[in-house]
C-alpha positions as CSV (number, residue, x, y, z in Angstrom):
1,X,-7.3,-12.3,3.0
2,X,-6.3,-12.6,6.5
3,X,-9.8,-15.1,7.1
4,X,-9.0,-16.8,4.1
5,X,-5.2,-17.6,5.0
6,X,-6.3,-18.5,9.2
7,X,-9.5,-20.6,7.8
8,X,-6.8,-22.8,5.3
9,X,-4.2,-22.9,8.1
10,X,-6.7,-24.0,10.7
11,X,-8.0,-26.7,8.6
12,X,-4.4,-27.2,7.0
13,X,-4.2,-31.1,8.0
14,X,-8.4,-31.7,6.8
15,X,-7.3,-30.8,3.1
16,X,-4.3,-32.6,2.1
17,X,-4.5,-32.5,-1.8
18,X,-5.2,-30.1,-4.2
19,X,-7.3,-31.9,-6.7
20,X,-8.1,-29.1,-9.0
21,X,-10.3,-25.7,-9.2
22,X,-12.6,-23.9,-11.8
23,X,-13.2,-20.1,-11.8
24,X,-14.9,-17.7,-13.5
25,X,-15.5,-14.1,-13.4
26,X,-18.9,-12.3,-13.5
27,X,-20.2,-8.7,-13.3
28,X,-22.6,-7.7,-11.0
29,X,-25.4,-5.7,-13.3
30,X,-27.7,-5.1,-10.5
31,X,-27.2,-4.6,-6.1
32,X,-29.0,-2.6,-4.1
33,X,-25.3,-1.2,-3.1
34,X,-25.3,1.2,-6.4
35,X,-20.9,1.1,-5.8
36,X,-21.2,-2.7,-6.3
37,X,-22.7,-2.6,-10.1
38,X,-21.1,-3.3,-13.2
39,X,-18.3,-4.8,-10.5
40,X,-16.2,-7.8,-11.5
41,X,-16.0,-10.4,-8.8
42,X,-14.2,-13.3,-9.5
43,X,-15.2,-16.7,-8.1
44,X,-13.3,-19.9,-7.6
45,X,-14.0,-23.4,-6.7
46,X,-11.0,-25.1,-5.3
47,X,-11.5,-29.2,-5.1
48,X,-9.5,-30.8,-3.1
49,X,-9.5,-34.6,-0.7
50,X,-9.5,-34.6,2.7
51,X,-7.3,-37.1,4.8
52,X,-9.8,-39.8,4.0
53,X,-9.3,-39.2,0.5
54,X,-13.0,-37.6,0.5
55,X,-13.6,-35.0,-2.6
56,X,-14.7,-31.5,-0.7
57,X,-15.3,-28.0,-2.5
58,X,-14.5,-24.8,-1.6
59,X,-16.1,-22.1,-3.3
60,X,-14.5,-18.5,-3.1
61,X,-16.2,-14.6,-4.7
62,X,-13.1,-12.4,-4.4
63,X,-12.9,-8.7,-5.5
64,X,-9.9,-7.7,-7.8
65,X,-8.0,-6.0,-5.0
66,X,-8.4,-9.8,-3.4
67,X,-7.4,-11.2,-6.2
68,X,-4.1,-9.6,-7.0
69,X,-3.7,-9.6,-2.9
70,X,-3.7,-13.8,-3.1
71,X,-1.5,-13.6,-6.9
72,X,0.7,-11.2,-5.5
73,X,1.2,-13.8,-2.4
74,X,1.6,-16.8,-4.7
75,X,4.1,-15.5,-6.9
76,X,6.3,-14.7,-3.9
77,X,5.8,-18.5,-2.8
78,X,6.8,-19.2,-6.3
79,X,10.0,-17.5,-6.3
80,X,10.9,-19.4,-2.9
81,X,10.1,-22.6,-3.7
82,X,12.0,-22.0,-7.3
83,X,14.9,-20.7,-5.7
84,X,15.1,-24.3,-3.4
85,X,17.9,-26.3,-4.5
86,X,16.3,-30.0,-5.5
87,X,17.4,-33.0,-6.7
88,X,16.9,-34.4,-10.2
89,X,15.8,-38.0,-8.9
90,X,12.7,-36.3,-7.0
91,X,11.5,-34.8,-10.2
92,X,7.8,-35.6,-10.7
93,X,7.3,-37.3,-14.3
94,X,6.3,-35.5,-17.5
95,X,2.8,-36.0,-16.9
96,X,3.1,-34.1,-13.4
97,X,4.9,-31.4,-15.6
98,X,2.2,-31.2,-17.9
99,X,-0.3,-30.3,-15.0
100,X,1.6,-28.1,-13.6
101,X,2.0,-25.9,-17.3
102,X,-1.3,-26.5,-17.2
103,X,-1.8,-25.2,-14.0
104,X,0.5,-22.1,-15.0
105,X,-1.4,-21.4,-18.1
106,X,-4.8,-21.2,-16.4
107,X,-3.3,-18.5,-13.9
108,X,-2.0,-16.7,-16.4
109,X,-5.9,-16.6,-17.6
110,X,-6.7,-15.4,-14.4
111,X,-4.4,-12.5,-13.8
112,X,-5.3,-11.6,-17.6
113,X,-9.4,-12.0,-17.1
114,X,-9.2,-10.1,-14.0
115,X,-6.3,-7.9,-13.5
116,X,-5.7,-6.5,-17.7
């Protein structure tokens, strides 16, 4: 996690938008490492535009204990950023909203797929 948080903040100013992400879980059926079979890994694909409003991909395989390390994380960034006084006028539109319960639902299906 560590690697994953100091490779983001390194790069923080060459990905400057969040365009969207696709993941998926699989099993591993077969390693040479017997303690790796029948393993869930989940992987994740994170899109996103540089500063030259380039498309780049970013493709993650993260363990369960990862993966509820980085939800664990962003529900505590939830909870600040929800408990941040804003103003009405700087509310995004409804079609921003819509992404974002979109958003919301699809890590819901995440934490269920990979967690339950």
């Amino acid at each position: 996690m560590d690697n994953l948080v100091g490779d983001f903040q390194e790069n923080e100013r060459k990905y400057t938008n969040l365009v969207n992400f696709d993941w998926r879980v699989d099993v591993n059926m077969s390693s040479k490492q017997v303690d790796r079979m029948k393993t869930p890994v989940f992987l994740l694909n994170i899109k996103h535009e540089d500063l030259k409003k380039e498309l780049k991909s970013t493709s993650l395989e993260l363990s369960k204990e990862k993966l509820e390390e980085i939800v664990t994380h962003l529900d505590y960034i939830h909870e600040q950023i929800s408990s941040v006084p804003h103003d009405e006028a700087a509310e995004p539109d409804e079609e921003e909203n819509d992404e974002e319960e979109e958003e919301e639902t699809e890590s819901q299906q995440i934490e269920k797929a990979c967690l339950g």
